[in-house]
C-alpha positions as CSV (number, residue, x, y, z in Angstrom):
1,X,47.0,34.3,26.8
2,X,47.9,30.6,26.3
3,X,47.4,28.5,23.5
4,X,44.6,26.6,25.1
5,X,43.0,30.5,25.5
6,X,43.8,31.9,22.0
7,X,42.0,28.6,20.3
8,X,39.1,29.0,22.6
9,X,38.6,32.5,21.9
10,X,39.5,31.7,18.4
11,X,36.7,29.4,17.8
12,X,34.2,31.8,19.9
13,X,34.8,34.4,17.1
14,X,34.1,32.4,14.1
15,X,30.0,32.0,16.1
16,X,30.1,35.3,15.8
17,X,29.2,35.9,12.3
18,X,27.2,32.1,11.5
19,X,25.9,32.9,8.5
20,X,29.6,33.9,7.1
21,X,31.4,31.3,8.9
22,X,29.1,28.4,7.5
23,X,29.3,30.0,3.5
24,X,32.8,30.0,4.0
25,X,32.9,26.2,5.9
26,X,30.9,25.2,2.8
27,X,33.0,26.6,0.6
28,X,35.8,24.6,1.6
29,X,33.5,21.6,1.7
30,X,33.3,21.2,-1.8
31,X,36.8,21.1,-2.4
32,X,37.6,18.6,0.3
33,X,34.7,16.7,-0.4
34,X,36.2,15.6,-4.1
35,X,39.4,15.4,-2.4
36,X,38.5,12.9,-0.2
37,X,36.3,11.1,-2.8
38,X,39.2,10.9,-5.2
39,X,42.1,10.0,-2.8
40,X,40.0,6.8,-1.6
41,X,39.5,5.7,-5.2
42,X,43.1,6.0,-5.5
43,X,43.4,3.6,-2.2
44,X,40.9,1.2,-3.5
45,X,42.1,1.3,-7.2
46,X,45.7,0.7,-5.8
47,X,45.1,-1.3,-3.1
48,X,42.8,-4.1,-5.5
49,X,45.7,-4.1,-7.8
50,X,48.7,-4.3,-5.3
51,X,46.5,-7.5,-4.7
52,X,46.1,-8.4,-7.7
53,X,50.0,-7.6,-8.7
54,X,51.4,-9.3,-5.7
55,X,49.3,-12.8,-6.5
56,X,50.5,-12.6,-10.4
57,X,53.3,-10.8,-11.0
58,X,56.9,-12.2,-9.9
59,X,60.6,-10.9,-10.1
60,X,63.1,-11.7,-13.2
61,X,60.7,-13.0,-15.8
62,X,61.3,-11.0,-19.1
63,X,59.2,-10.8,-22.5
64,X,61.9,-10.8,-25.0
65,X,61.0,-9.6,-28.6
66,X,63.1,-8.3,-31.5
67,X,64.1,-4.8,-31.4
68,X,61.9,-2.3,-33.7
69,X,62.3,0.8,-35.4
70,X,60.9,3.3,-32.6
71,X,57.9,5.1,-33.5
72,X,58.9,9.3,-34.1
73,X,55.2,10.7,-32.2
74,X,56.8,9.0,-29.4
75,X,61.1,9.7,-29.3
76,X,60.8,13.1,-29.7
77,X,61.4,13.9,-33.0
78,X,60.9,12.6,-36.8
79,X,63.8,10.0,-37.4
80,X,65.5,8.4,-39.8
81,X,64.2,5.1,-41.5
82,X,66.4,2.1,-41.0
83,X,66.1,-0.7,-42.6
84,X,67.8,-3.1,-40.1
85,X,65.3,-2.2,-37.9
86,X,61.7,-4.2,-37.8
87,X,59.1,-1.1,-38.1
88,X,56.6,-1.1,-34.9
89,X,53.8,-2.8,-36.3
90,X,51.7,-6.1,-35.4
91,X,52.2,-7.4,-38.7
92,X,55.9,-7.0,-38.3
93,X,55.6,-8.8,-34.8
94,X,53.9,-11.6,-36.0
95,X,56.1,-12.4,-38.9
96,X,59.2,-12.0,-37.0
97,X,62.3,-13.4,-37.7
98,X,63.0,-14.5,-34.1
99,X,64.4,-18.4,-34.3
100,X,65.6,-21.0,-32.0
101,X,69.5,-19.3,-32.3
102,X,67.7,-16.3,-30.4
103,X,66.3,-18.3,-27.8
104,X,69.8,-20.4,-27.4
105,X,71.4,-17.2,-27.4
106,X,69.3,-15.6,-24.4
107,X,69.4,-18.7,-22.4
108,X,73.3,-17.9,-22.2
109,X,73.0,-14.8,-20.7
110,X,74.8,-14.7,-17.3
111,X,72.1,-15.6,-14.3
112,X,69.3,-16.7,-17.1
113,X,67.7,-19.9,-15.9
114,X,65.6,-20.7,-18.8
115,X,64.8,-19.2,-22.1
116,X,62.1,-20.6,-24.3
117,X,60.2,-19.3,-27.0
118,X,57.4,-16.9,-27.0
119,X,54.4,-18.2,-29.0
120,X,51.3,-15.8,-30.5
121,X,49.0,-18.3,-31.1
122,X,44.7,-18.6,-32.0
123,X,42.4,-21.0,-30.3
124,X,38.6,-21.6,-31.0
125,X,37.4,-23.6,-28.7
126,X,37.8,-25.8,-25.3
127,X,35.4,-28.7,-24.5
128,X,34.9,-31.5,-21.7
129,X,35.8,-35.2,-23.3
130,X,32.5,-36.1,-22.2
131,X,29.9,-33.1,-22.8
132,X,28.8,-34.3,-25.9
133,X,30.6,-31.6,-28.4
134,X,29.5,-28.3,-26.3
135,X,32.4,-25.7,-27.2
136,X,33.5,-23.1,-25.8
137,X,35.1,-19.7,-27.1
138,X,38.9,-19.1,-25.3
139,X,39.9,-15.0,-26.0
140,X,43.4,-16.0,-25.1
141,X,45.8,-19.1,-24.5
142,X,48.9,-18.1,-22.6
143,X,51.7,-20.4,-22.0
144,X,52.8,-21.0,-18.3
145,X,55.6,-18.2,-17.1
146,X,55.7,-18.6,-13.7
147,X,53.3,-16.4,-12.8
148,X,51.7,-16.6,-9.2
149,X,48.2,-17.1,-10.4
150,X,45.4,-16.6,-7.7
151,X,43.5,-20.2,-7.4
152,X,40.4,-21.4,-5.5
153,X,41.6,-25.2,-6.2
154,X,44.4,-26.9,-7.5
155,X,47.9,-26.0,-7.7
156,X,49.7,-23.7,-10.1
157,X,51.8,-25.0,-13.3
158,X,55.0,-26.3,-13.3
159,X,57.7,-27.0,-15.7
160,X,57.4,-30.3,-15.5
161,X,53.6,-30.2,-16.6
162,X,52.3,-31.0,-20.0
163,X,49.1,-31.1,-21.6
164,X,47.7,-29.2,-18.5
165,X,46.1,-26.4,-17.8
166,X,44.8,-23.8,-15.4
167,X,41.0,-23.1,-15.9
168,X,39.5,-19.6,-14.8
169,X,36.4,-20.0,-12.9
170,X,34.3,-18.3,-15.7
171,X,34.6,-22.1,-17.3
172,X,32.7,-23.9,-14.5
173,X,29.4,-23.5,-15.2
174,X,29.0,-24.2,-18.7
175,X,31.7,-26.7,-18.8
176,X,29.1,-28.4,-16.2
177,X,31.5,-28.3,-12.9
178,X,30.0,-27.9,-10.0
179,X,32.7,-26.6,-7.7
180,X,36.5,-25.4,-8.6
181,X,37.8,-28.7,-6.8
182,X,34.8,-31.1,-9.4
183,X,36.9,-29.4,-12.3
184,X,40.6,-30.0,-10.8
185,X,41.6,-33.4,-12.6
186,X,39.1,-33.6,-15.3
187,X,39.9,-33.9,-19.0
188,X,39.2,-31.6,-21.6
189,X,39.8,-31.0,-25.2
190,X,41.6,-28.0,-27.0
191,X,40.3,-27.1,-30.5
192,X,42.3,-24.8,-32.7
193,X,42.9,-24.6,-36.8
194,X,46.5,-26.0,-38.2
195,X,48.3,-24.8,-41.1
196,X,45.4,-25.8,-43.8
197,X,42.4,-24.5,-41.4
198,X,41.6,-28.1,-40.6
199,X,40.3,-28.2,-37.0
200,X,42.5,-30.1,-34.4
201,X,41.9,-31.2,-31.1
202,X,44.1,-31.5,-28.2
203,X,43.5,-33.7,-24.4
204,X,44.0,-31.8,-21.6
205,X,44.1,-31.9,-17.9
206,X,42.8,-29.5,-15.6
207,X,45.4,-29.0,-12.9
208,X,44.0,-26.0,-11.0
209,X,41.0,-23.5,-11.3
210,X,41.6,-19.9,-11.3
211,X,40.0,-16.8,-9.4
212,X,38.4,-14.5,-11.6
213,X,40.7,-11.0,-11.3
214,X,40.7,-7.8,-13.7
215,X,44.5,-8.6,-14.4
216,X,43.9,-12.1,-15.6
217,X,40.4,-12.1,-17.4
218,X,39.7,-13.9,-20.3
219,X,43.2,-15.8,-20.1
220,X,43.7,-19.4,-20.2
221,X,47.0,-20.6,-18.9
222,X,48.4,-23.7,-20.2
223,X,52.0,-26.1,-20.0
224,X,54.2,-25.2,-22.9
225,X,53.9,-28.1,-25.0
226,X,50.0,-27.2,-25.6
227,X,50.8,-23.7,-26.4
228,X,54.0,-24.9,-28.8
229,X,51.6,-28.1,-30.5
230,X,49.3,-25.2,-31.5
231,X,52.1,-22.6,-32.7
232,X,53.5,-25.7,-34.8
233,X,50.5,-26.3,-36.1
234,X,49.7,-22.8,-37.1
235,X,52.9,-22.6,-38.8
236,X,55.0,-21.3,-35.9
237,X,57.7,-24.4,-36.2
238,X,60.4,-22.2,-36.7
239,X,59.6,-18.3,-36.1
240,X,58.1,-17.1,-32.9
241,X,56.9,-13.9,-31.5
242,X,59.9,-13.2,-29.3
243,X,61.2,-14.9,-25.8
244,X,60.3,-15.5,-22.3
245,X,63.3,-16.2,-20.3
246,X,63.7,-16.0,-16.3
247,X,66.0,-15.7,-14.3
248,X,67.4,-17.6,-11.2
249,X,67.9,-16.6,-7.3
250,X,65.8,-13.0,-7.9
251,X,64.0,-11.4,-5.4
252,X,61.9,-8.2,-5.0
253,X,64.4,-6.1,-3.9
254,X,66.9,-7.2,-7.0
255,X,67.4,-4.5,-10.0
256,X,65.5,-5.6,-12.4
257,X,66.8,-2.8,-14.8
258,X,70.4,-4.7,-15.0
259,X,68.4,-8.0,-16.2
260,X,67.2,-5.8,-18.7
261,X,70.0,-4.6,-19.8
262,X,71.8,-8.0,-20.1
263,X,69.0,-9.1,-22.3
264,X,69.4,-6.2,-24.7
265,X,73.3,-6.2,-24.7
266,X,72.7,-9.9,-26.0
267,X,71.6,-8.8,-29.1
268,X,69.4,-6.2,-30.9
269,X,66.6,-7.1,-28.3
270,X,63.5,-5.4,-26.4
271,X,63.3,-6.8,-22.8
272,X,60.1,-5.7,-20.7
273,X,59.7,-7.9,-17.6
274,X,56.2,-8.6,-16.1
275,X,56.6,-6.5,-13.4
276,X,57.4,-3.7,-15.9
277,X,54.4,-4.5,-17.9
278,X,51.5,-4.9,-15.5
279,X,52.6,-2.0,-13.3
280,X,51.8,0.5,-16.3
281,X,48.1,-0.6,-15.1
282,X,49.1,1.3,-11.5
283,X,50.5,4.1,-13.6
284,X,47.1,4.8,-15.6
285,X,45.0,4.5,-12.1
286,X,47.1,6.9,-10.9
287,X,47.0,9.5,-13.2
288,X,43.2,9.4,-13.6
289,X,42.9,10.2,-9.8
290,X,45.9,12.7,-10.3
291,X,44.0,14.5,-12.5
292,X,40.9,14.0,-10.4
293,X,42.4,15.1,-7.2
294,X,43.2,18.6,-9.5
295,X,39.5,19.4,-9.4
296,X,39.6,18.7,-5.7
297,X,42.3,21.3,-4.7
298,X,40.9,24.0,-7.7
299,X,37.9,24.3,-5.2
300,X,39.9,24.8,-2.5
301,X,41.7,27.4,-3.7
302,X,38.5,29.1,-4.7
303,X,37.6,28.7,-1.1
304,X,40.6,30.5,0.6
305,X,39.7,33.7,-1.3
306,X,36.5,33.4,1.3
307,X,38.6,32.5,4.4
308,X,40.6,35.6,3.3
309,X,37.6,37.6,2.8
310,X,35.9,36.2,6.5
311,X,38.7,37.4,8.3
312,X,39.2,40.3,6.8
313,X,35.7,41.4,7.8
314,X,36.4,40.1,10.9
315,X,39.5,42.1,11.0
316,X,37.5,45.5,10.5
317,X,34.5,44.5,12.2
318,X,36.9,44.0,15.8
319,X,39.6,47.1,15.3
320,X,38.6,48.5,18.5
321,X,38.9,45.1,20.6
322,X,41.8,44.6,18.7
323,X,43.4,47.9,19.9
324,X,41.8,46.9,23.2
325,X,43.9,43.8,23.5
326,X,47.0,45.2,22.4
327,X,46.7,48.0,24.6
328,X,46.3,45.8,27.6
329,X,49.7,44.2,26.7
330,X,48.7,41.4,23.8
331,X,51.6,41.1,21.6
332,X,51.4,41.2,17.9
333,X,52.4,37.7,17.5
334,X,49.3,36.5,19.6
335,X,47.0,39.1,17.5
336,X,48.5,37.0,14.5
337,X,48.1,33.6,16.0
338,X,44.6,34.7,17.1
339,X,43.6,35.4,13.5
340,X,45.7,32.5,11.6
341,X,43.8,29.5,14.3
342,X,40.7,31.2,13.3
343,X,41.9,30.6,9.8
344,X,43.1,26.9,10.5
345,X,39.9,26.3,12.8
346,X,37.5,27.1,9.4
347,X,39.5,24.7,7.5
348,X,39.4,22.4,10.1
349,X,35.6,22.5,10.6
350,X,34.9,22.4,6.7
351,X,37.6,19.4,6.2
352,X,36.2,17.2,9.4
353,X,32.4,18.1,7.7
354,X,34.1,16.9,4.3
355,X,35.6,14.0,5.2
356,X,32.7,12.7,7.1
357,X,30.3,13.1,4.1
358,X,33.0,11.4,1.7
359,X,32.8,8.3,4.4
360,X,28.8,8.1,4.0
361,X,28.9,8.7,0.0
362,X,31.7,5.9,-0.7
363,X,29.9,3.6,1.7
364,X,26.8,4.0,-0.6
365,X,28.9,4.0,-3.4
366,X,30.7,0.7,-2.7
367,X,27.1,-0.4,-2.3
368,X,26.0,0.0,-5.7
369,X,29.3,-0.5,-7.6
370,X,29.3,-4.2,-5.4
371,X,26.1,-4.8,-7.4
372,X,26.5,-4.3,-10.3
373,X,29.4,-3.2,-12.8
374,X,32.0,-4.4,-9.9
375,X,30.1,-7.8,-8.8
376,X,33.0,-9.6,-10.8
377,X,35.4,-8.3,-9.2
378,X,35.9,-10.5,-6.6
379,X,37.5,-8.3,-2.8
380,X,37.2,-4.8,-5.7
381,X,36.2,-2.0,-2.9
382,X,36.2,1.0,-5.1
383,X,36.1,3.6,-2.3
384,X,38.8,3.3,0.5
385,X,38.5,6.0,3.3
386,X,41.2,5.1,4.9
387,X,42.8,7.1,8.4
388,X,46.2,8.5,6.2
389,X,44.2,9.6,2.9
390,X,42.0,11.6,6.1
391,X,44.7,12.9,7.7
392,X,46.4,13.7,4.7
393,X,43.3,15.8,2.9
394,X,42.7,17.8,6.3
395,X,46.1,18.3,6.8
396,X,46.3,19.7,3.0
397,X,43.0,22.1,3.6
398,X,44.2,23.2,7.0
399,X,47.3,24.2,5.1
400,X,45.9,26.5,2.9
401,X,43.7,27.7,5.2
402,X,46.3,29.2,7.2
403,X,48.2,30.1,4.3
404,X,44.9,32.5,3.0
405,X,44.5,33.9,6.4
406,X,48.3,34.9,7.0
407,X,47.2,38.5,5.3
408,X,44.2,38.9,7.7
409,X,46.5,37.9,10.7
410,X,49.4,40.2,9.4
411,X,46.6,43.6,9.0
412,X,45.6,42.6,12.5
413,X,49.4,42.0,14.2
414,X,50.0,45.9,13.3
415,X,47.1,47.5,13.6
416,X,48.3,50.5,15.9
417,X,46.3,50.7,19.0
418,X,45.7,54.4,19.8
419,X,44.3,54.3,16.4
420,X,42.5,51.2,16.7
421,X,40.5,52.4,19.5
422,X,39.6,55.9,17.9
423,X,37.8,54.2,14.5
424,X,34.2,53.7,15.4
């Protein structure tokens, strides 16, 4: 009997029993139903934030800040204080003793293009010149480092630049601009408290708009000297937060872990690069859907007890034509390849009826979640069923359904056939 024969015959056999064949087909459903769910949010979590990542992030730009003492829940084991060290705490952070002779000290690191300091800084307000004193809240000023910020008009910041910033779109509206490209150009005021709490305001330009993106929300990028004229005045003049320093002539494919360690060799430093630091967003997707995906293949598992338990009734509901086919010459590893495609053919059927359901669900899905808690999410397609997260999920299933119906197959292969033919 050919292959062609033994998967015909195969899938003749599971009609046989309906009833069983379908529980069982369901069965495996379930568990490659959630698979398939969880697997696509995976490819639409990662595949938003690669896009996101690949816009913002860029190679050999480090966050410098002053070494701390390391926290014990976290190394291991309960360790010794030392006082050299600065204890892991924001109040420690943002009273550090970092200075200008850390900064100069970094920017002499071998391949460092520029160093400069890292400021913490608070902001209340920013305002159009001309909108007649409406203010508005900014959660977060960040200094320009390079970053390859998504834009719908403008350009990005350059080192060069000063007293400019990059607006996110959220600021059109109420600032009263009409498109990204009305805002690019227009003047605006900063508002933030100096050393006494006396309100100060700072002119700005608005160099280039900025896409609204779950990595970049709430921030407000600005030229260094607006970020440094508020740190000054906030009492900053002399003690910073830490460091940002890039390098020169890196690319993606260069080892950003040497950087790192040049960084720290320089002195009793922490160096985390941007890369390093937005990736751990990756990281938490991915273990959610991990531990997702874990529910997924728990049902399957369940479910190849009843692909073990179909063809094993199978197995003693045939003995005879199994003693038949043997008799007539049908080796034993055909009577086991009969019995294991039977096995693979359930998984196949339940994974293709799986799959297919996942496609319709995510489509309504992506529906919904477009309307309403994602509609700010700009090109955010939670649910990606895409052709190797299919292929991958049947593949899986098909696997353990041959694997649970190896014993069926095996009882089959050496059933005897004189004997076979006598049980009634």
């Amino acid at each position: 009997m050919k292959t062609f024969d033994l998967i015909a015959t195969a899938n003749r056999n599971l009609l046989r029993s309906k009833l069983r064949t379908l529980l069982t087909i369901l069965a495996i459903f379930v568990g490659g139903f959630t698979l398939t769910l969880t697997t696509a949010l995976n490819t639409g979590a990662t595949q938003y934030l690669q896009r996101q990542l690949g816009n913002v992030s860029v190679p050999g730009v480090f966050e410098v800040l002053p070494k701390t003492q390391v926290n014990p829940l976290q190394s291991g084991g309960v360790q010794e204080y030392n006082p050299n060290k600065k204890q892991n705490s924001l109040a420690n952070l943002l009273n550090s003793t970092f200075t200008q002779t850390d900064v100069d000290k970094l920017a002499k690191v071998d391949g460092v293009d520029k160093a400069e300091p890292f400021y913490n800084v608070s902001v209340d307000y920013i305002t159009r010149a001309d909108n007649n004193g409406k203010k508005y809240a900014v959660p977060q000023l960040v200094q320009n480092m390079g970053l390859n910020l998504d834009l719908s008009a403008g350009r990005l910041l350059r080192d060069s630049d000063t007293a400019s910033i990059v607006l996110p779109e959220d600021y059109l509206k109420p600032l009263g601009f009409s498109s990204a490209d009305a805002a690019v150009g227009a003047k605006l005021k900063l508002g933030y408290p100096d050393a006494h709490q006396k309100e100060t305001e700072q002119p700005l330009t608005v160099i280039g708009v900025m896409k609204k993106t779950f990595i970049t929300s709430g921030q407000v990028y600005a030229s260094f000297d607006v970020v440094q004229n508020s740190a000054v005045a906030e009492g900053q003049a002399s003690h910073f937060l830490g460091a940002m320093v890039r390098f020169k002539d890196v690319t993606d494919q260069t080892d950003e872990s040497v950087l790192k360690n040049r960084l720290q060799a320089a002195g009793d430093y922490n160096a985390v690069s941007i890369k390093e630091r937005i990736s751990t967003v990756t990281t938490i997707v991915t273990a959610i859907t991990a531990g997702l995906s874990v529910v997924g293949i728990i049902a399957l598992l369940a479910a190849s007890f009843g692909i073990i338990n179909t063809l094993l009734m199978s197995v003693y509901e045939r003995t005879q034509e199994i003693g038949l086919m043997k008799a007539l010459g049908m080796g034993r590893r055909k009577v086991f390849g009969l019995f294991a495609i039977e096995a693979v053919l359930v998984g196949f059927w339940g994974s293709l009826v799986a799959v297919g359901a996942a496609e319709l669900a995510s489509l309504l899905i992506n529906h919904i979640a477009s309307t309403t808690f994602l509609q700010d999410f700009e090109g955010f397609t939670l649910l990606v069923v895409d052709f190797r997260g299919v292929l991958m999920v049947m593949s899986l299933i098909m696997l353990i359904a041959f694997l649970a119906g190896t014993l069926p197959a095996v009882k089959a292969s050496r059933l005897n056939p004189i004997e076979a033919l006598r049980t009634e």
